[in-house]
C-alpha positions as CSV (number, residue, x, y, z in Angstrom):
1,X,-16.9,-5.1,0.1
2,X,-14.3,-7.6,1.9
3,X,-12.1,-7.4,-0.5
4,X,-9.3,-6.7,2.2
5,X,-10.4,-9.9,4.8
6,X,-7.6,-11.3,3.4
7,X,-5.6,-9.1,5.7
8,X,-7.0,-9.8,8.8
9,X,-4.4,-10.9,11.2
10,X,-0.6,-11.0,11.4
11,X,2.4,-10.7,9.2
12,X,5.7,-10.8,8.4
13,X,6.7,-8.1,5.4
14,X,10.2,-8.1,3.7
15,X,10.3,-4.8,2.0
16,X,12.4,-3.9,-1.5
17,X,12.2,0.3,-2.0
18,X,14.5,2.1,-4.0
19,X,16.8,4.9,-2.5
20,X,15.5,7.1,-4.6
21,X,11.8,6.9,-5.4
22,X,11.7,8.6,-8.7
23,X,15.0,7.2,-10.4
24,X,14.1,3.5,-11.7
25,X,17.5,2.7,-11.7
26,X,18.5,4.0,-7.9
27,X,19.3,0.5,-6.1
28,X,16.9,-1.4,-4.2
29,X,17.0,-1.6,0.3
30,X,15.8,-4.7,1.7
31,X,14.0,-4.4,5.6
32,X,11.6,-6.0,7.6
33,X,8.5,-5.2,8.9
34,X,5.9,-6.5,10.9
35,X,1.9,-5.9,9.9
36,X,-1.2,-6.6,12.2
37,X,-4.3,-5.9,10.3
38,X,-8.3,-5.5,11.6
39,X,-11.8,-5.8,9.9
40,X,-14.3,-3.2,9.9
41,X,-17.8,-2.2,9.4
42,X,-18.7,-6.1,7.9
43,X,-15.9,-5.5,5.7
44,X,-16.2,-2.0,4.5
45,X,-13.5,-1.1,6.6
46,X,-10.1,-2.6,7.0
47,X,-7.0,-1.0,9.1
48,X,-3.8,-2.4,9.8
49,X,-0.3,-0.8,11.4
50,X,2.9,-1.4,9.7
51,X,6.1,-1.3,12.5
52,X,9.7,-1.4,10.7
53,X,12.1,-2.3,13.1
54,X,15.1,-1.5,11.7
55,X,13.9,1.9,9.5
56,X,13.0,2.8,13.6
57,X,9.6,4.1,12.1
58,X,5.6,2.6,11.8
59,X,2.2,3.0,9.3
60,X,-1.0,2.8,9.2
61,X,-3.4,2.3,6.3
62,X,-7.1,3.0,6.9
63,X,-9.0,1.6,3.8
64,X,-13.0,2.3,3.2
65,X,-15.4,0.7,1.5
66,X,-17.9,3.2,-0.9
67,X,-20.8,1.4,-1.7
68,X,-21.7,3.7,-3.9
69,X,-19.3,4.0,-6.2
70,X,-17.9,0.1,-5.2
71,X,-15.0,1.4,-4.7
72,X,-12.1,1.3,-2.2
73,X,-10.0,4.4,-0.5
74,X,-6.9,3.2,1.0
75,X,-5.3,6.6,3.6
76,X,-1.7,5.6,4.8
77,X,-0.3,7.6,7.6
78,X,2.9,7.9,8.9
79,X,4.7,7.5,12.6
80,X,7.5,10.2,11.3
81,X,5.0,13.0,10.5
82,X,1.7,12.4,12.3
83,X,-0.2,13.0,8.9
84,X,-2.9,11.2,6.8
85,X,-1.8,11.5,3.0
86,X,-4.4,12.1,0.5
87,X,-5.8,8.9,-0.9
88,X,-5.5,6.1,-3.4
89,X,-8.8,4.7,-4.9
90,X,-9.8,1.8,-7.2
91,X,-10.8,-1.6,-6.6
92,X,-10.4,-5.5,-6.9
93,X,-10.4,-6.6,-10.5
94,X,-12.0,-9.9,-11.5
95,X,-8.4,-11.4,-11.5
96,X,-8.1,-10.9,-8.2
97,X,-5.3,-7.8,-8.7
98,X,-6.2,-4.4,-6.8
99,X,-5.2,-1.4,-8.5
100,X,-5.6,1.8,-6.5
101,X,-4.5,5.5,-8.0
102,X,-4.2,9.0,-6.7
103,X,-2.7,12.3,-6.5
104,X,0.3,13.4,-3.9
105,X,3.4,15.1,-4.1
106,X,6.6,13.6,-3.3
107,X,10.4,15.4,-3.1
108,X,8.3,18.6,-3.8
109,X,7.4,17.2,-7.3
110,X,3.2,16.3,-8.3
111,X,3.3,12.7,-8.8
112,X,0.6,9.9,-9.6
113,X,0.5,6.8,-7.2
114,X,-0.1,3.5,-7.8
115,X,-0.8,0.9,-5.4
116,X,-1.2,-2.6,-6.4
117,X,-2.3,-5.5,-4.5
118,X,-2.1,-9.3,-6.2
119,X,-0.5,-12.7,-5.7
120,X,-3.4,-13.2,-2.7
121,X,-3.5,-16.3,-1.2
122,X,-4.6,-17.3,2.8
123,X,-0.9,-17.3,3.7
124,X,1.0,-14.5,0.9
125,X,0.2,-11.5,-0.6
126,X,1.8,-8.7,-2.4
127,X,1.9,-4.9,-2.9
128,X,3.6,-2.8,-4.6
129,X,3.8,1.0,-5.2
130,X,4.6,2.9,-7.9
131,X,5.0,6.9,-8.9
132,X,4.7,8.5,-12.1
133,X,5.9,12.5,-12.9
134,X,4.4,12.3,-16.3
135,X,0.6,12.0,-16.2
136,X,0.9,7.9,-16.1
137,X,3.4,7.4,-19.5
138,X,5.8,6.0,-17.3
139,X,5.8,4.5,-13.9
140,X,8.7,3.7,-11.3
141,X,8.1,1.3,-8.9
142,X,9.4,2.0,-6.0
143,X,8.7,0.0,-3.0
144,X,7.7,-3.6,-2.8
145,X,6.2,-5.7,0.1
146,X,6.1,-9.5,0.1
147,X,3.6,-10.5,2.8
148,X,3.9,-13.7,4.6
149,X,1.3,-15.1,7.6
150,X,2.4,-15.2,11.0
């Protein structure tokens, strides 16, 4: 269940997320961001807040530990609407990669998310998201974050 100590501490985050995040061939935006990320309930708990500068906007990402079912739930809010969005869940394979899925809407149209965490080491990391509108035949991904330590 520490799956996410990793994250504990500060980064810097260059971003890559298409302008359109259901066209995989809408052209890619580059922006910072800044991350500061906290640990939780031993470990079962992990929450960091994402501040992007120049998109004049911030995150947060709770993520929860179920021992039950050994699996993570990873809730992102945003700064521009005040909400929690419903969750991704999945967990850390032997390989190191984290692969996280649920169900949300986006641009009014039901989509699949995908949330993948791999390339961990103590000073990188990165994520990536993905959205699919047909029941996980296809995927876009659509945003991109390359983290580097502070």
């Amino acid at each position: 269940m520490n799956d996410f100590d990793f994250l504990v501490g500060s980064w810097d985050v260059a971003n890559r997320w298409r302008k359109d995040f259901l066209d995989d061939s809408s052209e890619w935006e580059e922006f910072p961001a800044v991350s500061h990320a906290s640990r939780h309930f031993e470990g079962g708990a992990n929450l960091d807040e994402i501040i992007f500068p120049t998109k004049e906007f911030a995150g947060l990402t709770l993520r929860l530990y179920d021992t039950e079912r050994e699996q993570w739930s990873l809730y992102w809010a945003s700064k521009r609407t005040g909400t929690l969005f419903p969750p991704v869940t999945g967990r850390f394979g032997e390989d190191g990669v984290g692969e996280f899925y649920g169900d949300d809407t986006h641009a009014g149209k039901e989509i699949r998310a995908r949330f993948v965490w791999s390339g961990i080491t103590e000073d990188s990391a990165r994520w990536e998201q993905a959205f699919s509108v047909d029941g996980e035949k296809t995927w876009v991904t659509n945003w991109i974050m390359e983290f580097t330590r502070r």
